[in-house]
Each structure stands twice: as structure tokens, then as C-alpha cells.
C-alpha positions in Angstrom: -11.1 -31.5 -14.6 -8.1 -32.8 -12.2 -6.4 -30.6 -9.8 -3.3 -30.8 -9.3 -1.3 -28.8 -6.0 2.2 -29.2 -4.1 3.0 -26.9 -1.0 4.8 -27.1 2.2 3.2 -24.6 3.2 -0.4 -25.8 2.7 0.9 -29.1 4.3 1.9 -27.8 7.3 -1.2 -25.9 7.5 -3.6 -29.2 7.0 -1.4 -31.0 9.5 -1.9 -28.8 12.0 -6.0 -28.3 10.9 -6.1 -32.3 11.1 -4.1 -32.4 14.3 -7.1 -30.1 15.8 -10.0 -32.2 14.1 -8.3 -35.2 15.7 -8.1 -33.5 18.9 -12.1 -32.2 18.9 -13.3 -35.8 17.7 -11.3 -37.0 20.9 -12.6 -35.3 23.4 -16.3 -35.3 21.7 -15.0 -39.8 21.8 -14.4 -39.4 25.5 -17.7 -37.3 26.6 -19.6 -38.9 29.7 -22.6 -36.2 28.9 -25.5 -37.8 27.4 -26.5 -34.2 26.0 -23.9 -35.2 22.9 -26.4 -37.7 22.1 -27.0 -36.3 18.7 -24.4 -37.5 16.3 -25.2 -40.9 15.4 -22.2 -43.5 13.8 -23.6 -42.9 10.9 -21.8 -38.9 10.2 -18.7 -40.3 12.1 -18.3 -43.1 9.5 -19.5 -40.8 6.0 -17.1 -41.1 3.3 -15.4 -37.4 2.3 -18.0 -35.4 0.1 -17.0 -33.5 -3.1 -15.5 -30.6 -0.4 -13.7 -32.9 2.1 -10.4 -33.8 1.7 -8.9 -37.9 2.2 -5.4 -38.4 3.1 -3.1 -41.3 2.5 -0.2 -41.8 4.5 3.4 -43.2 3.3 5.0 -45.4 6.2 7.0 -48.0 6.8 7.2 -48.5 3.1 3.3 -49.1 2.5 0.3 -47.1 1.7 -2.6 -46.5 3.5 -5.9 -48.6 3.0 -7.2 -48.0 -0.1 -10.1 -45.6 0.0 -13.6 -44.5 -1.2 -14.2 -40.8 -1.7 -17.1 -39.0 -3.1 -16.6 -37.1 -7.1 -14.3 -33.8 -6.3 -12.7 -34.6 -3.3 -9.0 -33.8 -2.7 -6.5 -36.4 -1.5 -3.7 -35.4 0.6 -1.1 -38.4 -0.1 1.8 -37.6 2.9 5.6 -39.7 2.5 5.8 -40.2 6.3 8.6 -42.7 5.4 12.3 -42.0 5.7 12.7 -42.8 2.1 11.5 -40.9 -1.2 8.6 -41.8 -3.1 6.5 -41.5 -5.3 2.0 -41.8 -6.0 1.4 -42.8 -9.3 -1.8 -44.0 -10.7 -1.7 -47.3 -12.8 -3.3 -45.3 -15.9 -1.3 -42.4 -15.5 -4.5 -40.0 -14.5 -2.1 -38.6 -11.4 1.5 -38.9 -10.3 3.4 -37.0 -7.5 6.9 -37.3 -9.1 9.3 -37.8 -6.0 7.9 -37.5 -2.5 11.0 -36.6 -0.9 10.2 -37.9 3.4 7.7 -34.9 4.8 6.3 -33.8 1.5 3.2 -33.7 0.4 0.8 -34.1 -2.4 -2.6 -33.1 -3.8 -4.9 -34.4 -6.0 -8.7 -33.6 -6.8 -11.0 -36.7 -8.2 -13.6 -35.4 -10.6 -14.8 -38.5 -12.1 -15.8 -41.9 -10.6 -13.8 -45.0 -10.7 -11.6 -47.1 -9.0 -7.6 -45.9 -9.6 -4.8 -48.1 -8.3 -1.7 -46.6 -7.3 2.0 -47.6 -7.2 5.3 -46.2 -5.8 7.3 -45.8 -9.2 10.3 -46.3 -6.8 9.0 -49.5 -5.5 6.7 -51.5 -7.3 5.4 -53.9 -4.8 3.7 -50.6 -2.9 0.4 -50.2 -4.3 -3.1 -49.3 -3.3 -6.4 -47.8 -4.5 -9.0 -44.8 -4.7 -12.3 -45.6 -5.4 -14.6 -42.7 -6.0 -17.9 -43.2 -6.2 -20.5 -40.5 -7.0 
């Protein structure tokens, strides 16, 4: 079953809960105590499980990377651009409709595959999801 959810509201909310995330992993980054010896690169490097959520940034007219996600997570596509547009998938399974700049997007992935992605606006702006498992 996809999930599908639009809200300013909830965007400003993640923005500011992934602004804070960034922060924590900063200052955990920049540590000199050995007593933080405990993560290993491994958990810094996982891939988002079924309850984390990815996000894919619009700029400069380009997606982000394309991305591997676990079954069920949410992807948070943001149009960071000063131009509309839009997050379509190839075979239709999602699509944003216009992005206008500062909006946001959300979308669940239930089953695994690989989706590419396109900008209906512009064409040559595509990417991928793969989910796996």
C-alpha cells in the first residue's frame, strides 16, 4: 500500500528535526573523547529502515543521488530550486504534481524495486529509488 502526504506544516517541522540531527551528528563528528568509541561506520552509513525517512533535494535544476531505501520507508523529495517542479515516477507508481520552490513531498515505498524519476516540467531531470528489502 503507498502513502501518499503533502504539508507545509509537516515540512517545516522535519526541516527543523533534520536541522537538529545534522547538528547532534556534528558535534558527536567533532568529539576528541575516545569514550564515543562505540558507534562504528557501519550505523553511520545504514540505509533508512522501513521507519526512517530519505530525502531528496531539488537544486540547481537536478535531483539528488539516486538512493536505496529499505521496504516502507518515506521519502521526503524538497524543490530547493527557484523554479517549480515536479517528482514523477517513470511508471506512474508516485507523482508530486507541481512543487512549487519550498514545497514539499511525501511518499512511502512498500514494495521493492528500482523507480526512476523525472521532472514532468523538465525531462532531462531524472534520478532513482531503489528499495530493497
Amino acid at each position: 500500500m503507498l502513502k501518499l502526504h503533502r504539508s507545509k506544516r509537516a515540512r517545516s517541522a522535519r526541516i527543523a528535526l533534520t536541522t537538529a540531527a545534522v547538528a547532534i551528528g556534528l558535534s558527536a563528528c567533532g568529539s576528541d573523547s575516545s569514550e564515543d568509541s562505540d558507534s562504528t561506520p557501519a550505523e553511520a552509513e545504514a540505509s533508512p529502515s522501513s521507519a526512517e525517512t530519505a530525502q531528496i533535494s531539488i537544486l540547481d535544476f537536478n535531483f539528488s543521488s539516486p538512493i536505496t531505501i529499505g521496504s516502507g520507508a518515506t521519502v521526503t523529495v524538497t524543490n530547493n530550486d527557484g523554479a517549480d517542479h515536479t517528482w514523477t515516477a517513470d511508471d506512474g507508481a508516485f507523482d508530486s504534481g507541481v512543487l512549487a520552490p519550498g514545497d514539499s513531498f511525501d511518499f512511502t515505498f512498500d514494495e521493492d524495486g528500482e523507480f526512476s524519476y523525472h521532472c514532468e516540467i523538465h525531462p532531462s531531470m531524472t534520478s532513482s529509488v531503489t528499495v530493497d528489502g
